[in-house]
N, C-alpha and C positions, 0 to 999 in steps of 0.2 A: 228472117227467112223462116218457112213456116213447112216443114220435110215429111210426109210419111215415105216409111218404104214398103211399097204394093207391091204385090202378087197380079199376075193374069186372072181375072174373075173368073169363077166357076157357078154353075148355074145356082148357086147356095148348097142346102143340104138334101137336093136332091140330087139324082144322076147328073157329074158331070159333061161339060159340052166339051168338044173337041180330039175325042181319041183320046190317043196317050199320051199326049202332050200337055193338054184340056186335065185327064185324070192327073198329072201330074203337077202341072199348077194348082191345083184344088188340097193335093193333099200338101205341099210347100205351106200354103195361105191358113187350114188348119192346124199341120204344126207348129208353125211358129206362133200363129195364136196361143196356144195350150200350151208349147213349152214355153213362153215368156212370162204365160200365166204363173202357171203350175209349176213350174221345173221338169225336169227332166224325171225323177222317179213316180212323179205323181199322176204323171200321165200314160196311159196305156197307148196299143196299139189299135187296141177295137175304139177306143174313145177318138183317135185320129181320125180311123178309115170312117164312124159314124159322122164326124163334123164335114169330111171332104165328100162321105157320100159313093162313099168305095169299098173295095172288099179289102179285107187283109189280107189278102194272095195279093192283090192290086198293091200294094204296099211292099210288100217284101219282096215283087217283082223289080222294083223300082230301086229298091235301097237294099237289100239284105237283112237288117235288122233296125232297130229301133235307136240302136246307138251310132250307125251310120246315119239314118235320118236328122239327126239330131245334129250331126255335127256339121251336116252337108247345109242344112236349113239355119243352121246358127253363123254359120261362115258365109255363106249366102247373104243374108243381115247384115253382118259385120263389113262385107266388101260392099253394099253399096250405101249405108253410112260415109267409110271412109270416101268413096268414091263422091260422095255430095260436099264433103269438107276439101276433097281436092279440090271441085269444080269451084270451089270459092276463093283457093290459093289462086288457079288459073285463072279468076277474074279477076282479084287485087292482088296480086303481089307477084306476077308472071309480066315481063317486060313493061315496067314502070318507068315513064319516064321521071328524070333527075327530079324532079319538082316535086312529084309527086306521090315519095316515099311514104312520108308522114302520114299524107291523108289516108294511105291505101293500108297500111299495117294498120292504121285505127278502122277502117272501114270493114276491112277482112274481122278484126276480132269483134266488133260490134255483131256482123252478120254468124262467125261461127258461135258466139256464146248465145246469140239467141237461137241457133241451131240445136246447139244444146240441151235450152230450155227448154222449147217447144216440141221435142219431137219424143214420144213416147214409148218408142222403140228402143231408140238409143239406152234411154233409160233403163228398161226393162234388159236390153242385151250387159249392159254392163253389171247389174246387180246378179243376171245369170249369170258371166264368167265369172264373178267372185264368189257365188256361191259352187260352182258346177265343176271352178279347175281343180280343187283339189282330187277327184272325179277322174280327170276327161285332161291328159298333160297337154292333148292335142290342145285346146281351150287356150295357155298358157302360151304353146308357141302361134298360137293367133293371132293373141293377142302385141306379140314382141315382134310383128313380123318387120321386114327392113319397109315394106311399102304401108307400114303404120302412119299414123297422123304426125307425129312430131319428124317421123324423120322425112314424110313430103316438106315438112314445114325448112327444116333443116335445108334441103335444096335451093328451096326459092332465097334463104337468107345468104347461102354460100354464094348465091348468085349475086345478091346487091353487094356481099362485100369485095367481090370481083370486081363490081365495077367503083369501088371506094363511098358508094353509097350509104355503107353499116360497116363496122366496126365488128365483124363476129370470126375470133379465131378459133372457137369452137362452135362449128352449127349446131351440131346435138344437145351441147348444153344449153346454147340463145335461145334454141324451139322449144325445150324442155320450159325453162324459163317463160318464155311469150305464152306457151300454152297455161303454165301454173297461174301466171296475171291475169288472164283472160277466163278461158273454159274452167281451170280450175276452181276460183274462185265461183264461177256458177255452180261450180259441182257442189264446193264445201256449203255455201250461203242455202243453196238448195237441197241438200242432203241427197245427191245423185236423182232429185224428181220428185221425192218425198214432201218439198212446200215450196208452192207456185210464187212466183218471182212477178213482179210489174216490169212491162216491159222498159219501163225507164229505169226500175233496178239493173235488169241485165245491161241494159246498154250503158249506165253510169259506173257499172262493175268495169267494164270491157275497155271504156273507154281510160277511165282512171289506170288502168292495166298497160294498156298498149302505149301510153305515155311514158307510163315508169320502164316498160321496155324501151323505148327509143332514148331516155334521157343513160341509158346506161351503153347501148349500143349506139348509138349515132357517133360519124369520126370527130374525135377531139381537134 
Protein backbone atom coordinates (compact mmCIF):
# COMPACT_ATOMS: atom_id res chain seq x y z
CA UNK A 1 0.00 0.00 0.00
CA UNK A 2 1.48 3.05 -1.09
CA UNK A 3 -0.32 6.33 1.62
CA UNK A 4 0.38 9.93 1.48
CA UNK A 5 -1.63 12.00 3.87
CA UNK A 6 -2.97 15.31 1.77
CA UNK A 7 -4.05 18.42 2.58
CA UNK A 8 -7.05 20.42 0.38
CA UNK A 9 -4.74 22.19 -2.41
CA UNK A 10 -4.17 25.76 -2.03
CA UNK A 11 -3.41 27.78 -5.15
CA UNK A 12 0.58 27.31 -4.14
CA UNK A 13 2.44 30.30 -2.75
CA UNK A 14 0.26 32.61 -3.95
CA UNK A 15 -3.07 33.85 -2.65
CA UNK A 16 -5.09 31.11 -1.52
CA UNK A 17 -8.36 29.78 -3.11
CA UNK A 18 -11.40 29.27 -1.16
CA UNK A 19 -12.02 31.78 1.79
CA UNK A 20 -11.31 30.73 4.96
CA UNK A 21 -11.58 27.45 4.63
CA UNK A 22 -9.21 27.55 1.35
CA UNK A 23 -6.72 29.98 3.73
CA UNK A 24 -6.98 27.44 6.16
CA UNK A 25 -6.04 24.40 4.28
CA UNK A 26 -3.17 26.08 2.78
CA UNK A 27 -1.71 27.07 6.05
CA UNK A 28 -2.44 23.12 7.49
CA UNK A 29 -0.29 21.89 4.02
CA UNK A 30 2.56 24.42 4.80
CA UNK A 31 2.84 23.60 8.37
CA UNK A 32 3.11 20.28 8.34
CA UNK A 33 5.54 20.69 5.56
CA UNK A 34 8.13 22.66 7.74
CA UNK A 35 7.29 21.22 11.00
CA UNK A 36 8.03 17.57 9.71
CA UNK A 37 10.96 19.27 8.03
CA UNK A 38 12.38 21.52 10.43
CA UNK A 39 10.80 20.87 13.92
CA UNK A 40 8.99 22.69 15.56
CA UNK A 41 11.66 25.50 17.08
CA UNK A 42 13.11 26.06 13.74
CA UNK A 43 10.26 27.21 12.16
CA UNK A 44 8.78 30.47 12.46
CA UNK A 45 5.43 31.94 11.83
CA UNK A 46 6.18 34.44 9.13
CA UNK A 47 8.11 31.33 7.34
CA UNK A 48 4.42 29.38 7.61
CA UNK A 49 2.21 32.27 6.51
CA UNK A 50 5.00 32.95 3.50
CA UNK A 51 4.73 29.11 2.34
CA UNK A 52 0.76 29.13 2.60
CA UNK A 53 0.67 32.57 1.18
CA UNK A 54 -1.22 34.26 4.12
CA UNK A 55 -0.68 36.95 6.65
CA UNK A 56 0.28 36.33 10.13
CA UNK A 57 -3.11 37.79 11.51
CA UNK A 58 -4.47 34.99 8.96
CA UNK A 59 -2.61 32.54 11.15
CA UNK A 60 -3.25 33.55 14.52
CA UNK A 61 -6.87 34.13 13.56
CA UNK A 62 -7.00 30.57 13.12
CA UNK A 63 -4.89 28.98 15.92
CA UNK A 64 -3.86 31.47 18.60
CA UNK A 65 -0.27 30.77 18.43
CA UNK A 66 2.32 28.85 16.91
CA UNK A 67 2.18 26.13 19.49
CA UNK A 68 -1.53 25.38 18.90
CA UNK A 69 -0.85 25.09 15.22
CA UNK A 70 1.62 22.76 15.72
CA UNK A 71 -0.23 20.45 17.79
CA UNK A 72 -3.48 20.78 15.94
CA UNK A 73 -1.60 19.97 12.49
CA UNK A 74 0.65 17.21 14.11
CA UNK A 75 -2.58 15.40 15.55
CA UNK A 76 -4.33 16.03 12.36
CA UNK A 77 -1.37 13.65 10.73
CA UNK A 78 -1.36 11.35 13.41
CA UNK A 79 -5.30 10.61 13.15
CA UNK A 80 -5.32 10.02 9.66
CA UNK A 81 -2.17 7.76 9.59
CA UNK A 82 -3.98 5.84 12.27
CA UNK A 83 -7.06 6.03 10.41
CA UNK A 84 -5.33 4.23 7.11
CA UNK A 85 -3.95 1.47 9.40
CA UNK A 86 -7.59 0.90 10.75
CA UNK A 87 -8.89 0.94 7.22
CA UNK A 88 -6.62 -2.12 6.79
CA UNK A 89 -7.77 -3.86 10.14
CA UNK A 90 -11.34 -3.39 8.67
CA UNK A 91 -10.25 -4.90 5.48
CA UNK A 92 -8.44 -8.00 6.83
CA UNK A 93 -9.01 -8.80 10.02
CA UNK A 94 -12.88 -7.37 10.58
CA UNK A 95 -15.46 -10.50 10.11
CA UNK A 96 -13.18 -13.15 8.84
CA UNK A 97 -14.55 -16.02 7.97
CA UNK A 98 -13.19 -19.43 9.98
CA UNK A 99 -10.92 -20.28 7.00
CA UNK A 100 -9.57 -17.51 6.60
CA UNK A 101 -7.61 -16.32 9.78
CA UNK A 102 -4.19 -17.26 8.58
CA UNK A 103 -4.35 -15.63 5.36
CA UNK A 104 -5.85 -12.42 6.53
CA UNK A 105 -3.27 -11.60 9.68
CA UNK A 106 -0.53 -12.29 7.19
CA UNK A 107 -2.13 -10.21 4.42
CA UNK A 108 -3.05 -7.21 6.91
CA UNK A 109 0.84 -7.26 8.17
CA UNK A 110 2.16 -7.49 4.61
CA UNK A 111 -0.06 -4.37 3.64
CA UNK A 112 0.60 -2.32 7.13
CA UNK A 113 4.54 -2.85 7.06
CA UNK A 114 4.70 -1.79 3.74
CA UNK A 115 2.44 1.09 4.84
CA UNK A 116 5.14 1.83 7.01
CA UNK A 117 7.77 1.74 4.58
CA UNK A 118 6.35 3.69 2.10
CA UNK A 119 4.78 6.52 3.54
CA UNK A 120 7.03 9.50 4.42
CA UNK A 121 4.94 11.17 6.68
CA UNK A 122 4.53 8.52 8.94
CA UNK A 123 8.18 8.69 9.24
CA UNK A 124 8.79 12.06 9.71
CA UNK A 125 5.66 12.34 12.46
CA UNK A 126 7.18 9.73 14.46
CA UNK A 127 11.02 11.05 14.56
CA UNK A 128 8.88 14.38 15.42
CA UNK A 129 7.11 12.99 18.59
CA UNK A 130 10.37 11.59 19.74
CA UNK A 131 12.20 14.45 19.28
CA UNK A 132 9.28 17.27 20.27
CA UNK A 133 7.62 15.17 23.60
CA UNK A 134 9.87 16.04 25.70
CA UNK A 135 8.54 19.59 24.60
CA UNK A 136 4.91 19.20 23.96
CA UNK A 137 3.50 16.24 27.15
CA UNK A 138 0.38 16.86 24.90
CA UNK A 139 2.69 14.78 22.04
CA UNK A 140 3.10 11.88 24.64
CA UNK A 141 -0.68 11.47 25.45
CA UNK A 142 -1.05 11.24 21.63
CA UNK A 143 0.72 9.23 21.06
CA UNK A 144 -0.72 6.49 24.13
CA UNK A 145 -4.11 7.29 23.04
CA UNK A 146 -6.79 4.28 23.66
CA UNK A 147 -7.89 4.51 19.77
CA UNK A 148 -3.88 4.18 19.00
CA UNK A 149 -2.70 1.32 16.43
CA UNK A 150 -2.12 -1.61 18.81
CA UNK A 151 -5.05 -1.25 20.73
CA UNK A 152 -7.41 -1.10 17.23
CA UNK A 153 -5.29 -4.11 16.69
CA UNK A 154 -6.18 -5.51 20.24
CA UNK A 155 -10.13 -5.33 19.24
CA UNK A 156 -10.19 -7.20 16.05
CA UNK A 157 -7.81 -10.13 18.05
CA UNK A 158 -10.26 -10.07 21.13
CA UNK A 159 -12.75 -10.63 18.61
CA UNK A 160 -11.20 -13.88 16.74
CA UNK A 161 -10.51 -15.19 20.26
CA UNK A 162 -14.34 -14.78 20.89
CA UNK A 163 -15.07 -16.78 18.43
CA UNK A 164 -12.04 -19.51 19.41
CA UNK A 165 -10.43 -18.56 16.22
CA UNK A 166 -6.89 -17.28 18.37
CA UNK A 167 -5.88 -17.98 21.45
CA UNK A 168 -5.30 -14.30 22.86
CA UNK A 169 -5.97 -13.90 26.78
CA UNK A 170 -4.35 -10.74 26.57
CA UNK A 171 -5.22 -8.55 23.49
CA UNK A 172 -2.83 -5.73 24.41
CA UNK A 173 -0.08 -7.83 24.75
CA UNK A 174 -0.96 -10.24 21.22
CA UNK A 175 -1.17 -6.58 19.38
CA UNK A 176 1.86 -5.40 21.03
CA UNK A 177 3.46 -8.55 19.92
CA UNK A 178 1.99 -8.75 16.13
CA UNK A 179 2.91 -5.20 15.71
CA UNK A 180 6.70 -5.78 17.08
CA UNK A 181 6.91 -8.92 14.35
CA UNK A 182 5.65 -7.00 11.87
CA UNK A 183 5.86 -2.86 11.60
CA UNK A 184 8.50 -3.04 14.12
CA UNK A 185 10.93 -5.01 12.52
CA UNK A 186 10.36 -2.51 9.54
CA UNK A 187 11.05 0.15 11.96
CA UNK A 188 14.23 -1.33 13.47
CA UNK A 189 15.70 -2.91 9.72
CA UNK A 190 14.86 0.55 8.55
CA UNK A 191 15.88 2.95 11.08
CA UNK A 192 12.27 4.56 11.33
CA UNK A 193 12.83 5.67 7.20
CA UNK A 194 16.38 6.34 7.41
CA UNK A 195 17.39 3.15 4.64
CA UNK A 196 14.91 2.05 2.02
CA UNK A 197 13.73 -1.30 2.20
CA UNK A 198 12.99 -3.68 -1.17
CA UNK A 199 9.72 -4.33 -1.33
CA UNK A 200 10.26 -8.05 -0.99
CA UNK A 201 12.41 -7.17 2.14
CA UNK A 202 9.30 -5.61 3.78
CA UNK A 203 7.00 -8.08 2.75
CA UNK A 204 9.57 -11.28 3.72
CA UNK A 205 9.97 -9.23 7.20
CA UNK A 206 6.06 -9.12 7.55
CA UNK A 207 5.46 -12.19 6.39
CA UNK A 208 8.08 -14.19 8.54
CA UNK A 209 6.46 -12.04 11.36
CA UNK A 210 2.87 -12.80 11.14
CA UNK A 211 3.75 -16.57 11.13
CA UNK A 212 5.63 -16.52 14.24
CA UNK A 213 2.54 -14.53 15.52
CA UNK A 214 0.03 -17.22 14.65
CA UNK A 215 2.23 -20.22 15.55
CA UNK A 216 2.15 -18.75 19.10
CA UNK A 217 -1.42 -17.54 19.25
CA UNK A 218 -3.38 -20.11 17.18
CA UNK A 219 -5.72 -22.50 19.61
CA UNK A 220 -3.76 -25.56 20.81
Amino acid sequence: MHSQVRAHPSSGRGRPAGGSEGKRAAIVLAARRLFLRDGFERVSVDAIAAEAGVSKRTIYNHYGDKERLFLDVIGETYNTMIGAVVALMDKYLTDLPDEAVEDGIIAFSREVAMFAARTPERTAVIRLLMSEAPHFPALLAMEARPRGITASIAERLARLDARGLLDVPEPQDAANHLFALTMGQVNNRSMYGAIELSEDEVTRMATSGARAFLRAYRPR
